[in-house]
Residue frames relative to the residue before (quaternion, step in Angstrom):
aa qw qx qy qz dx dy dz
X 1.0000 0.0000 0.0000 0.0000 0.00 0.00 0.00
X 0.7760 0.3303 -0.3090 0.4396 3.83 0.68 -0.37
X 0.6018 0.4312 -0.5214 0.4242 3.18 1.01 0.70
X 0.5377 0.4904 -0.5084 0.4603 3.42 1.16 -0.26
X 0.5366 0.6035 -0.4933 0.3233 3.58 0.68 -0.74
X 0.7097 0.3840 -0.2142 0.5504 3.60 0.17 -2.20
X 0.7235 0.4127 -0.4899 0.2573 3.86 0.12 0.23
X 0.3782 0.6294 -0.2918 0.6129 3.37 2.30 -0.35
X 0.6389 0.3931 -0.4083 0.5202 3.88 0.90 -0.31
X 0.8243 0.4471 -0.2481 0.2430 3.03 0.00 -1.20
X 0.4161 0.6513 -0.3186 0.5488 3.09 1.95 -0.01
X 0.7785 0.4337 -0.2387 0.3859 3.36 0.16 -1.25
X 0.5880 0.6582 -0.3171 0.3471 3.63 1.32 -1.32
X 0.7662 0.5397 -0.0972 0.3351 3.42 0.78 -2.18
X 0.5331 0.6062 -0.3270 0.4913 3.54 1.75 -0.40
X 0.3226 -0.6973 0.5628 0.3047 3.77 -0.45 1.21
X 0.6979 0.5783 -0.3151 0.2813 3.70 0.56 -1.03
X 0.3460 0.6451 -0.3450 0.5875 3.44 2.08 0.08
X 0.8253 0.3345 -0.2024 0.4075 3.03 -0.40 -1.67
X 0.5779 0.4176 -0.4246 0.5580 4.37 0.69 -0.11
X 0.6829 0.3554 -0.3873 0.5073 3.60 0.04 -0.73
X 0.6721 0.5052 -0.4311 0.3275 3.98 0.47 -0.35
X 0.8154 0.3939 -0.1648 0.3909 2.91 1.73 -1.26
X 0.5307 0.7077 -0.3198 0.3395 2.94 1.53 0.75
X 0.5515 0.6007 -0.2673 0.5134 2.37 2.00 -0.84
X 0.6667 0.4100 -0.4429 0.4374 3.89 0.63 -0.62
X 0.8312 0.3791 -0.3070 0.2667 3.53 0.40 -0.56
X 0.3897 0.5893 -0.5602 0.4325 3.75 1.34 0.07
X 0.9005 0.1292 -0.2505 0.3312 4.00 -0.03 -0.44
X 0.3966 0.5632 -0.4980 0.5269 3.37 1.67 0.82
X 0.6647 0.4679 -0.3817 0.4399 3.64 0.82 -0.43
X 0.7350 0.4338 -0.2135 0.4755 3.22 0.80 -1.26
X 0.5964 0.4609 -0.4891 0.4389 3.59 0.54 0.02
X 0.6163 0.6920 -0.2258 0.3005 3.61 0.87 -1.05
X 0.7912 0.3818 -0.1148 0.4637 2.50 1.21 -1.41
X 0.4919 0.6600 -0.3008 0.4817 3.25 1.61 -0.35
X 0.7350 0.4353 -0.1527 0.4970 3.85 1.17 -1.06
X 0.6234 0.6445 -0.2268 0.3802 3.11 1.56 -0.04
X 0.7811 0.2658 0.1103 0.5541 2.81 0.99 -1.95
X 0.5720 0.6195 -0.3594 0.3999 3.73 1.76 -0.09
X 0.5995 -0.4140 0.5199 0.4461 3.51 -1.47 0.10
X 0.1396 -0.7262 0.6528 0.1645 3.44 -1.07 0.77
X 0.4029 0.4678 -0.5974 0.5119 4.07 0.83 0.65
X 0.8291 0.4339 -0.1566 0.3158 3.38 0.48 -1.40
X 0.5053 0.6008 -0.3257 0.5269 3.96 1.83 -0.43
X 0.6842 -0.5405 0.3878 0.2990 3.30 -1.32 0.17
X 0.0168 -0.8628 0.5047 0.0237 3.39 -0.59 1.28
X 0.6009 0.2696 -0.6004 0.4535 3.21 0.07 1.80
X 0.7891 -0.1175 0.3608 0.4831 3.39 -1.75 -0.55
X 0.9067 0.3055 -0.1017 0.2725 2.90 -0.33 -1.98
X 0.5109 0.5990 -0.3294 0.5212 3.48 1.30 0.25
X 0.6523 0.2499 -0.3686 0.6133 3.57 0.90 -0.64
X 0.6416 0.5795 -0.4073 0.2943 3.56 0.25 -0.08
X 0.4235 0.4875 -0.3174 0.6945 3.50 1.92 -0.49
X 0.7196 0.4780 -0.3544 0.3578 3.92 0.06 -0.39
X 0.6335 0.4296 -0.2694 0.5844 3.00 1.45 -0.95
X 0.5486 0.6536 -0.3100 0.4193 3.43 0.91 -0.21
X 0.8055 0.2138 -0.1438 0.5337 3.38 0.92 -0.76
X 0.4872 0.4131 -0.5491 0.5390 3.20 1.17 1.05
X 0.5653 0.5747 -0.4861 0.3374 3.54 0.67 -0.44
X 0.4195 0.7528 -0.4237 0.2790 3.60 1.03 -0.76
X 0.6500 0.5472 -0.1504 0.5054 3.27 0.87 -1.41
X 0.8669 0.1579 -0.2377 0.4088 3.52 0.43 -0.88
X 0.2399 0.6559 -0.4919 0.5198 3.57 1.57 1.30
X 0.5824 0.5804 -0.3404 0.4563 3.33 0.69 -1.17
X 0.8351 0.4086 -0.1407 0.3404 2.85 -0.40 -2.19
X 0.6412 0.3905 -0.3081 0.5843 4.10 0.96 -0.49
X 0.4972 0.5687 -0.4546 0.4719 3.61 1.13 0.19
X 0.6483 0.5249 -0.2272 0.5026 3.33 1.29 -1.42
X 0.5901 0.5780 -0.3911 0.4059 3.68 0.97 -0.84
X 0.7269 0.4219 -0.2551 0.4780 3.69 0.92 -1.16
X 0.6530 0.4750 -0.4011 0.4325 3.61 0.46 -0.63
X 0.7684 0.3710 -0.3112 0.4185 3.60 0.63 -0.70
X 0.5967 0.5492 -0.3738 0.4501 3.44 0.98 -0.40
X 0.5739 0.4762 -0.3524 0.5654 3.97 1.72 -0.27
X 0.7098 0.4655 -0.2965 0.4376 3.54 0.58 -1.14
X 0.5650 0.5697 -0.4027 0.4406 3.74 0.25 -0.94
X 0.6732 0.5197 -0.3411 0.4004 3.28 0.37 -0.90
X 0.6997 0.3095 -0.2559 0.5909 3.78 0.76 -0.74
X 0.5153 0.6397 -0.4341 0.3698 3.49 0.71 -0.38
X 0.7582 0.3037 -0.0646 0.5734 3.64 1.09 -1.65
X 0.5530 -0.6867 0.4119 0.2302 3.44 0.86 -0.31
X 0.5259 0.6236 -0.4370 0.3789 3.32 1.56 -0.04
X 0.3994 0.6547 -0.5239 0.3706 3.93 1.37 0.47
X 0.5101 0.6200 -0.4320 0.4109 3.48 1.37 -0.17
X 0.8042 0.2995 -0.2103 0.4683 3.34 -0.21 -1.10
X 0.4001 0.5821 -0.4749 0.5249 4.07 1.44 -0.09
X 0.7657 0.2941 -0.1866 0.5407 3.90 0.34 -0.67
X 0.5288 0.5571 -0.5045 0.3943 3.45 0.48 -0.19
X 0.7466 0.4847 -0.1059 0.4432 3.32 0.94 -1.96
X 0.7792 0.0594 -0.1971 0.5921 3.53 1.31 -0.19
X 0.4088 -0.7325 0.4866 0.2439 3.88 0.07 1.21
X 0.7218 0.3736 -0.3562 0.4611 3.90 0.84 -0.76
X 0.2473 -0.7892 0.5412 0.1518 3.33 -0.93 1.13
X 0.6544 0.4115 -0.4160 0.4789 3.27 0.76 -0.35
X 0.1402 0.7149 -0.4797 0.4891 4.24 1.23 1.13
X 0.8756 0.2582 -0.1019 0.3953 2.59 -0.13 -1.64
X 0.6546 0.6589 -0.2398 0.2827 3.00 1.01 -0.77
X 0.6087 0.5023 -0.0568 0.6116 3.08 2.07 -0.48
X 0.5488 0.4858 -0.2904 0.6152 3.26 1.41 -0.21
X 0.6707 0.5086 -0.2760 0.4640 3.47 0.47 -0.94
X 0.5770 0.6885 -0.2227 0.3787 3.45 1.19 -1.09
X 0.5729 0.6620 -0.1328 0.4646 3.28 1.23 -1.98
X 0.7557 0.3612 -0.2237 0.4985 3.37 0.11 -1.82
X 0.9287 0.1013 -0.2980 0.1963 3.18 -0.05 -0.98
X 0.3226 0.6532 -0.5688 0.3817 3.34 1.03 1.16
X 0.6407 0.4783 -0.3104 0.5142 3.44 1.02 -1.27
X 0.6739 0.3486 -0.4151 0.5020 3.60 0.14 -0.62
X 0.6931 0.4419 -0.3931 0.4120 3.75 0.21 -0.17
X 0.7318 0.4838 -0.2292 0.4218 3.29 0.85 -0.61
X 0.6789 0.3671 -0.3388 0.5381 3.51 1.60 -0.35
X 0.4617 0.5015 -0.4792 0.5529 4.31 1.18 -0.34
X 0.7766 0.3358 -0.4277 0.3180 4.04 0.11 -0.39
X 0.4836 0.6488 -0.4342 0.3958 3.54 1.17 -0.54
X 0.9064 0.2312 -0.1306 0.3285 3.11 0.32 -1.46
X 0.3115 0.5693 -0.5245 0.5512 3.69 2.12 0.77
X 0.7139 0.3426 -0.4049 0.4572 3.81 0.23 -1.24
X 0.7214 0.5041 -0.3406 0.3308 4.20 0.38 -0.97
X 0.6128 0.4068 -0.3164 0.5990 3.64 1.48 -0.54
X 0.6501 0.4253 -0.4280 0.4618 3.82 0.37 -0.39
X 0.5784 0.6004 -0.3397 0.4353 3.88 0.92 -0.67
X 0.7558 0.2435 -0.2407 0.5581 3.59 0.18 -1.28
X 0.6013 0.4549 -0.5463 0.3647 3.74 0.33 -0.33
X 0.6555 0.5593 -0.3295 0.3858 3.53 0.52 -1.17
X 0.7814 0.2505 -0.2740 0.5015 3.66 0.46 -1.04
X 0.4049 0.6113 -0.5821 0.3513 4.00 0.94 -0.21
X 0.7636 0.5201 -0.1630 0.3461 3.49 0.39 -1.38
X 0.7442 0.4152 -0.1359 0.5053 2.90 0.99 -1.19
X 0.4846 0.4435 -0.4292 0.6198 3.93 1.12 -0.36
X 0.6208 0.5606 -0.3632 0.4105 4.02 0.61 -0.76
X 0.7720 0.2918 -0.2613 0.5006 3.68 0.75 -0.31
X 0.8837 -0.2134 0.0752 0.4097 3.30 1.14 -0.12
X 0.3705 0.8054 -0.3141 0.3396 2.88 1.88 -1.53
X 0.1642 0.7275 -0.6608 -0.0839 2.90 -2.37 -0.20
X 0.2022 -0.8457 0.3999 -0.2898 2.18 -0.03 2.49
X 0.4301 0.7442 -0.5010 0.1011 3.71 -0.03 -0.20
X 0.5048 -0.5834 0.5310 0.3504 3.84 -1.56 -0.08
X 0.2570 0.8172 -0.4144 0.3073 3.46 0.80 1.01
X 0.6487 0.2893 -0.2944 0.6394 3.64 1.48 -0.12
X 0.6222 -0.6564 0.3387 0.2594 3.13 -1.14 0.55
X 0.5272 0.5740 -0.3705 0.5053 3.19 1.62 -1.16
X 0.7858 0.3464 -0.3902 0.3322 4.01 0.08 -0.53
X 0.3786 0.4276 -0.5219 0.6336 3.84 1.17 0.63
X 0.7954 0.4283 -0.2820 0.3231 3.53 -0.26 -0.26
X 0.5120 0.4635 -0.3289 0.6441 3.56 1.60 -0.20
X 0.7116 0.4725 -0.3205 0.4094 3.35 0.68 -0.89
X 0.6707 0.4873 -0.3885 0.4022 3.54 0.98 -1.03
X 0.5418 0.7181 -0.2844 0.3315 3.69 1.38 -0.95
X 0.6086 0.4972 -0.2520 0.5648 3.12 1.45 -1.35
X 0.7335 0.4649 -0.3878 0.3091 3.68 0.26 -0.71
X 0.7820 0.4636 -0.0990 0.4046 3.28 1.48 -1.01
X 0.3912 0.6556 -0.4612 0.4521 3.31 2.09 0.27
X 0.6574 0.4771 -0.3299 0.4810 4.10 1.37 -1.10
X 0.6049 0.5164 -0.4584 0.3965 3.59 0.63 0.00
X 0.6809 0.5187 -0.2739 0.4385 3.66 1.44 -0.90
X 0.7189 0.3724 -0.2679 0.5223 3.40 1.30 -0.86
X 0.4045 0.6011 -0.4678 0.5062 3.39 0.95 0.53
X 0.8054 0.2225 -0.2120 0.5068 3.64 0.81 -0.58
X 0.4984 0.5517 -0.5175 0.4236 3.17 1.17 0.40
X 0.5959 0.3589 -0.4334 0.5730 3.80 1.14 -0.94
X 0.5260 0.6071 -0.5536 0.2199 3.49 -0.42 -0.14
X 0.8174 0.3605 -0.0915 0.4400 3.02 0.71 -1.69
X 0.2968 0.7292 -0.2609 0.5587 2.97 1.47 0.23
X 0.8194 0.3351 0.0113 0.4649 3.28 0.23 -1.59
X 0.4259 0.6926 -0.3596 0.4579 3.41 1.84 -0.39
X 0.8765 0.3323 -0.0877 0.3370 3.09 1.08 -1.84
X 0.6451 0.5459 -0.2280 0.4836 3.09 1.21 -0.55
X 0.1201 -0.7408 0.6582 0.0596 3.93 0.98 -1.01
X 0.6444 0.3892 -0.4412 0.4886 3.66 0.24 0.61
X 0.3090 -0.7540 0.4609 0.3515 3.54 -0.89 0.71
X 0.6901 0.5127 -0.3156 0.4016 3.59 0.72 -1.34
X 0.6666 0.4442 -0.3935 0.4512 3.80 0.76 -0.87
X 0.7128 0.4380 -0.3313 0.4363 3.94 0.97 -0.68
X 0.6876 0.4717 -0.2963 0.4658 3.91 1.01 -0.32
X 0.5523 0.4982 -0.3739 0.5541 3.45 1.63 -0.32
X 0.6642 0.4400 -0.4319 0.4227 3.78 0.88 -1.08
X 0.4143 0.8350 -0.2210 0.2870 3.91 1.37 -0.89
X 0.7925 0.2183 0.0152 0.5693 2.81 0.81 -1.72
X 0.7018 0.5635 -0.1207 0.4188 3.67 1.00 -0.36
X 0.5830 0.5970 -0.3653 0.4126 3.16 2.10 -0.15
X 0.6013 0.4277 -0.3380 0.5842 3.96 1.64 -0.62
X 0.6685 0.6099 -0.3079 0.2939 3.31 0.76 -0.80
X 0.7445 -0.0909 0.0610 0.6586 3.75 1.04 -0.65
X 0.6166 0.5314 -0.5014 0.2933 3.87 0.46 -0.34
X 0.5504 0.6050 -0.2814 0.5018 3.24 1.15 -1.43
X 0.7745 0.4770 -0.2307 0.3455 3.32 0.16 -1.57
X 0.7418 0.3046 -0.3378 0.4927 3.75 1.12 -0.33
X 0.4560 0.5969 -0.4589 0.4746 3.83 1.05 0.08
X 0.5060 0.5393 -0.4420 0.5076 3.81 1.43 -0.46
X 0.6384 0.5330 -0.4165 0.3673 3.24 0.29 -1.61
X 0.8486 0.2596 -0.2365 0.3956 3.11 -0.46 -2.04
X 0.4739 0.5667 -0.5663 0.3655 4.24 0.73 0.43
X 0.5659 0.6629 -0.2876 0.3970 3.32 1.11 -1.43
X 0.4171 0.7100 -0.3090 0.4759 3.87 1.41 -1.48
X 0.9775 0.0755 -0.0657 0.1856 2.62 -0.44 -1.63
X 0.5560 -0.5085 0.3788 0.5374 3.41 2.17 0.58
X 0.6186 0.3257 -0.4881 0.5225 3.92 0.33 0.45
X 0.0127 0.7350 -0.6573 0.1657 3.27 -0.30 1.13
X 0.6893 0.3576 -0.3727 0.5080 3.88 0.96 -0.11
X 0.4143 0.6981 -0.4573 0.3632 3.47 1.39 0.45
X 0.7932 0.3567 -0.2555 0.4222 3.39 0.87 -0.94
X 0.3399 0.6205 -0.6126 0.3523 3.60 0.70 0.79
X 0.5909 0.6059 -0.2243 0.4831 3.53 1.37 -0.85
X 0.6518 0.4514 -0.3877 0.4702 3.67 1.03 0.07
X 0.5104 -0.7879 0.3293 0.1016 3.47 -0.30 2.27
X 0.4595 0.5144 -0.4506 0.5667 3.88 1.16 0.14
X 0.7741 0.3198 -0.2465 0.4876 3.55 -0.35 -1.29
X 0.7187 0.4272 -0.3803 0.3953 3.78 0.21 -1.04
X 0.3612 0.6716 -0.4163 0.4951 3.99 1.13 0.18
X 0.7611 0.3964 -0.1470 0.4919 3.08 0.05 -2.16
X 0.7042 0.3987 -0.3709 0.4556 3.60 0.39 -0.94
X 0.7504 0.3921 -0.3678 0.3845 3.67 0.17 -0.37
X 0.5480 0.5197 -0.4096 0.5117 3.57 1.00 -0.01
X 0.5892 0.4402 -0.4011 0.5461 4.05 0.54 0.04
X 0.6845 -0.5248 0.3259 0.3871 3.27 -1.33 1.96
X 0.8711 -0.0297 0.0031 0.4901 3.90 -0.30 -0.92
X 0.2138 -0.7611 0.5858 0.1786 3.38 -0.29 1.58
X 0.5325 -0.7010 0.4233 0.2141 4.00 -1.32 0.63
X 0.6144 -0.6249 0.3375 0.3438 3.53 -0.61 1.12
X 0.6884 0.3390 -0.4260 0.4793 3.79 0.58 0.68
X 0.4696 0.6028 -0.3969 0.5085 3.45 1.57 0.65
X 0.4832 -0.5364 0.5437 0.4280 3.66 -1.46 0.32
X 0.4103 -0.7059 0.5065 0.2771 3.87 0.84 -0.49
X 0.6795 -0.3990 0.4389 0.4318 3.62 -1.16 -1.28
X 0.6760 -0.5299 -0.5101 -0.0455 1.53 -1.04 1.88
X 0.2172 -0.7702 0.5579 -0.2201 3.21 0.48 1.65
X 0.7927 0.3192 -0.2172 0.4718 3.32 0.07 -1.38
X 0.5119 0.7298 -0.2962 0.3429 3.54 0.92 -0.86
X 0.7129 0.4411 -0.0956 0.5368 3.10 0.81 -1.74
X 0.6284 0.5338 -0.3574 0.4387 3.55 0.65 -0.88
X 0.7867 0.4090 -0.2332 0.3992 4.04 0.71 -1.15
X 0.5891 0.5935 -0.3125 0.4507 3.34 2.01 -0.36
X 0.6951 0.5222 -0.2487 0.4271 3.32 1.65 -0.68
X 0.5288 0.3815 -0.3797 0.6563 3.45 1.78 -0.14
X 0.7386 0.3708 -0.4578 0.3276 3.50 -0.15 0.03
X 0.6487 0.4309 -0.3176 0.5410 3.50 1.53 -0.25
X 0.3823 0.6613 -0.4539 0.4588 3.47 1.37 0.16
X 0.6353 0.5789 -0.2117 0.4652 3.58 0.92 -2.27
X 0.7520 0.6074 -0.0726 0.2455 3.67 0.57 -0.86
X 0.6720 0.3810 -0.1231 0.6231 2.70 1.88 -1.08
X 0.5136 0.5576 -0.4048 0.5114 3.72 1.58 -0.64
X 0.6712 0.4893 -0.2950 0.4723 3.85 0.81 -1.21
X 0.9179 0.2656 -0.1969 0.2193 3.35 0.43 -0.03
X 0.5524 0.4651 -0.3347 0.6054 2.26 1.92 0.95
X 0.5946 0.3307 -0.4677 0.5642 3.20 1.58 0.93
X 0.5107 0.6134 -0.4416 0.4097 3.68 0.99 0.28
X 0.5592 0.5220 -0.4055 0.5003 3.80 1.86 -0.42
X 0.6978 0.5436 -0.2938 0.3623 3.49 1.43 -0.78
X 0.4942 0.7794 -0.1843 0.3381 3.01 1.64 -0.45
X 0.2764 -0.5456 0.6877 0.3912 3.82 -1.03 0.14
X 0.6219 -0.4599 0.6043 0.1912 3.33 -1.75 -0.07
């Protein structure tokens, strides 16, 4: 198992299209916080912890995605080019790799968001405690937004996976990826709204995430960690269907 693992690294590492989508992901809310603590009103900016930590939160969103995009392509390519062939050849157990592949790119998601949400944090409140502010990590609730934020990219990481299990296409699985919070979710509200189930869509495992990761989630939300659990169980749902049609599968 740890060579299939370090061979699931060395895979993911050597791909330039990795290493941009990683660094994009740290720097869309390291920029945007900066610049936000810089160049904002500080009457008008967030004046605790746990506010900039909800800010940093909703920039992290973005770099959930994008490490979402890191895992789905780094599964799909592989059928895309065929090199999933000789990957099974060299290790007959598919459901190995499959578990190796998992590992990395949770761990590698889970350590690029720490240090996007921990570098976007102290920059933001250095600066911003520098003009006046008063920021710090003194309440609990703003370690907890922050930890939320770190642990939403580990969940959408197994949502694109499983995802990517089924489909084996990169563009149709990074388009469905990025397009499920963005408008799928967002019209399953609508046509809930239609039909008067409007407390149905608290139950839809993208948005209930995001909503439970914000200091006080609202009393028509699953909350903490409700929502959490709810996007880990569809994304470990996505996972377990994909890999048990990937045994049924040709390479």
């Amino acid at each position: 198992m740890k060579r299939t693992i370090l061979s699931e690294w060395i895979k993911l590492r050597t791909i330039l299209s990795h290493k941009i989508l990683v660094a994009g992901a740290f720097l869309f809310p390291f920029v945007v916080v900066t610049l936000a603590a810089t160049f904002g009103s500080v009457p008008d900016g967030p004046t605790d912890g746990a506010e900039m930590a909800e800010f940093v939160m909703g920039m992290s969103v973005v770099t959930a995605m994008l490490l979402g995009v890191v895992t789905a392509i780094g599964l799909t390519s592989e059928y895309t080019h065929n090199t999933i062939r000789p990957t099974y050849a060299a290790t007959p157990s598919r459901l190995r790799v499959i578990i190796s592949k998992i590992v990395v790119s949770t761990a590698v998601a889970l350590v690029a968001a720490a240090l996007t949400v921990s570098a976007a944090f102290l920059s933001g409140s250095t600066i911003y405690n520098s003009r006046g502010g008063n920021t710090h990590l003194g309440d609990p609730k703003t370690v907890t937004v922050l930890e939320c934020a770190i642990v939403l990219s580990g969940l959408v990481s197994w949502f694109g996976f499983g995802m990517g299990l089924l489909i084996r296409n990169s563009p149709t699985t990074v388009s469905l990826l990025l397009l499920w919070p963005l408008l799928i979710e967002g019209l399953i509200t609508v046509f809930l709204g239609l039909l008067n189930w409007d407390g149905a869509a608290k139950y839809l495992p993208y948005q209930a995430a995001i909503a439970a990761s914000t200091r006080t989630p609202g009393t028509d939300e699953l909350g903490r960690p409700g929502g959490q659990i709810l996007f880990a169980c569809v994304g470990l749902a996505l996972i377990a269907i994909g890999t048990w049609l990937d045994g049924r599968r040709d390479a």
